[in-house]
C-alpha positions, 0 to 999 in steps of 0.5 A: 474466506481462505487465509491468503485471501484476507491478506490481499484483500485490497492489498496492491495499490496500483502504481503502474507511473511510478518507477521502476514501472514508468508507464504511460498515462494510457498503459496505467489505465488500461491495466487498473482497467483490466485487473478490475474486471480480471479474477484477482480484482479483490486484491485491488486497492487504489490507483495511485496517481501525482497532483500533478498528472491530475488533468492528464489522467482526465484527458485519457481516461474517458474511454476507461472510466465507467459511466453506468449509474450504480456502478462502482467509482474508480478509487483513487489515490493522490500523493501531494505537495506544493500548495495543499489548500490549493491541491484540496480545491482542485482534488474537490472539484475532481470529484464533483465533475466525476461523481454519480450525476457527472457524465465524465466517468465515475471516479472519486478521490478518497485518498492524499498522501503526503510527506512530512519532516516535522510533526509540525507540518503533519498538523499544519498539512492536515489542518488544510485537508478536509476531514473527509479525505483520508490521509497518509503522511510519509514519515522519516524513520530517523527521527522520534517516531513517538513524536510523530505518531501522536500527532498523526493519531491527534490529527486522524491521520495515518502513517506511510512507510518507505520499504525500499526503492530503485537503489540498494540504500533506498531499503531502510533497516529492519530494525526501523521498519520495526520501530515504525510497527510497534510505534504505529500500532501502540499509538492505534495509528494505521499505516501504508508502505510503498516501494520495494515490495514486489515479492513475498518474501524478502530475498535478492532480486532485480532493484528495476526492470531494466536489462542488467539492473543491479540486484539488491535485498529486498522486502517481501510483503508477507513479511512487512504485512504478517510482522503488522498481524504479530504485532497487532497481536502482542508478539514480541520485537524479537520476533516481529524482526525475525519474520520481517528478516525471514528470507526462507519461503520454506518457513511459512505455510498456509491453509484455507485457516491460517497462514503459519510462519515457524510455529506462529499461526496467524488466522483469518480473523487476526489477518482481516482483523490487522488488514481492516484497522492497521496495515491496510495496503502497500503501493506497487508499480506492478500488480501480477508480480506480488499476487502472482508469486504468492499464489505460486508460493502457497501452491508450492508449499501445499496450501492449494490454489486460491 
């Protein structure tokens, strides 16, 4: 396995009916549909669909959904709120209705998100999830993470991170995004970001895809995912904010054995090692755009094509 192929191992959930995308119902299915059997399926994660969209997803993804007994379920992720006992029962019976001996299309739930202000309500949420799910709590980044990773590591579940969105104050500090590494791995809590990580590398671009859309800096997910690697393996703060700021693509080159930024070299291993335990994805409304662009990067700067 090449270097860059860890990295995206499953990297790029699909959030198609999420801003700044907004698709339909239908045109969400239809891409998770095509990027699963396209040639980048294995950087495919979950589709990422709201509670409350849950029938409507139903109602429209019969013709998508496969039926054929051994094929692989549709995986998805659902993000919460509201009366959580009530979504549990409802997500239950979702996945009874489409498991193997179901003839509404194989699809199962595996996934809640959720949002937490409190650690309290971390405890409180997940005591009313069965343990078989797993789940992600998003966090603020202005409280005392501390506080809030032990009780996510107490209550077995993981940590979510906002890296950005459709407006330039969306985006937290670099600083924060670091804090919320080094918390998350010195409590062994694994984590997910969402939003504003279209790109490899961060820089400016286009906050939507609306005509005339201001621009803002963004986070690239290289950054966000090989600052999780180094600092999954020791690295420094220091250095972790340098390569999370790093906005020349120039500074990070890649072989079939590593991917290198400015003399830090990160290998297959540490990247499947960081991938499997630690930084296990990021939510997108668009899959080509980051997989395309970092294939164009590591083809510009001699790693080859993958």
């Amino acid at each position: 396995m090449k270097a860059v192929d860890a990295l995206l191992e499953g990297l790029v959930d699909y959030a198609g009916l999420f801003p700044p995308a907004g698709e339909s119902m239908s045109q969400a299915l239809e891409g998770y549909a095509s990027y699963l059997s396209g040639p980048d399926r294995d950087a495919l994660g979950r589709l990422i669909i709201p509670f409350s969209r849950l029938k409507e997803f139903e109602s429209t993804a019969g013709e998508f959904l496969p039926r054929e007994t051994g094929r692989e379920p549709w995986k998805l992720s659902v993000i919460t709120t509201g009366d959580i006992s009530a979504a549990a029962v409802e997500i239950a019976s979702f996945n009874r209705r489409h498991s193997e001996s179901a003839t509404a299309g194989l699809a199962v739930i595996d996934v809640v998100e959720l949002k937490a202000a409190t650690p309290a309500e971390i405890e409180l949420q997940r005591s009313r999830i069965p343990a078989s799910f797993t789940t992600y709590f998003e966090i603020p980044l202005d409280g005392e993470l501390s506080a809030f990773f032990k009780t996510l590591a107490r209550s077995g579940a993981r940590a979510k991170i906002r890296t950005g969105g459709v407006t330039a104050d969306a985006f937290p500090s670099a600083e924060a995004i670091v804090s919320f590494l080094v918390a998350a791995h010195r409590e062994g809590v694994p984590f997910k970001a969402t939003a504003g990580l279209h790109h490899p590398v961060r820089g400016k671009y286009r906050l939507t895809y609306e005509s005339g859309s201001p621009t803002g800096l963004m986070y690239g997910f290289l950054n966000v995912f090989l600052a999780a690697v180094l600092v999954g393996a020791g690295g420094g703060r220091d250095d972790a904010l340098a390569l999370l700021e790093e906005s020349d693509s120039s500074a990070f080159s890649f072989s079939d054995d590593a991917i290198v930024w400015r003399g830090h070299r990160f290998d297959v291993e540490q990247i499947r090692a960081s991938r499997s335990e630690f930084a296990m994805s990021f939510g997108s409304c668009s899959f080509r755009e980051p997989v395309d662009e970092l294939d164009g990067l590591a083809r510009s700067v001699g790693a080859g094509t993958r």
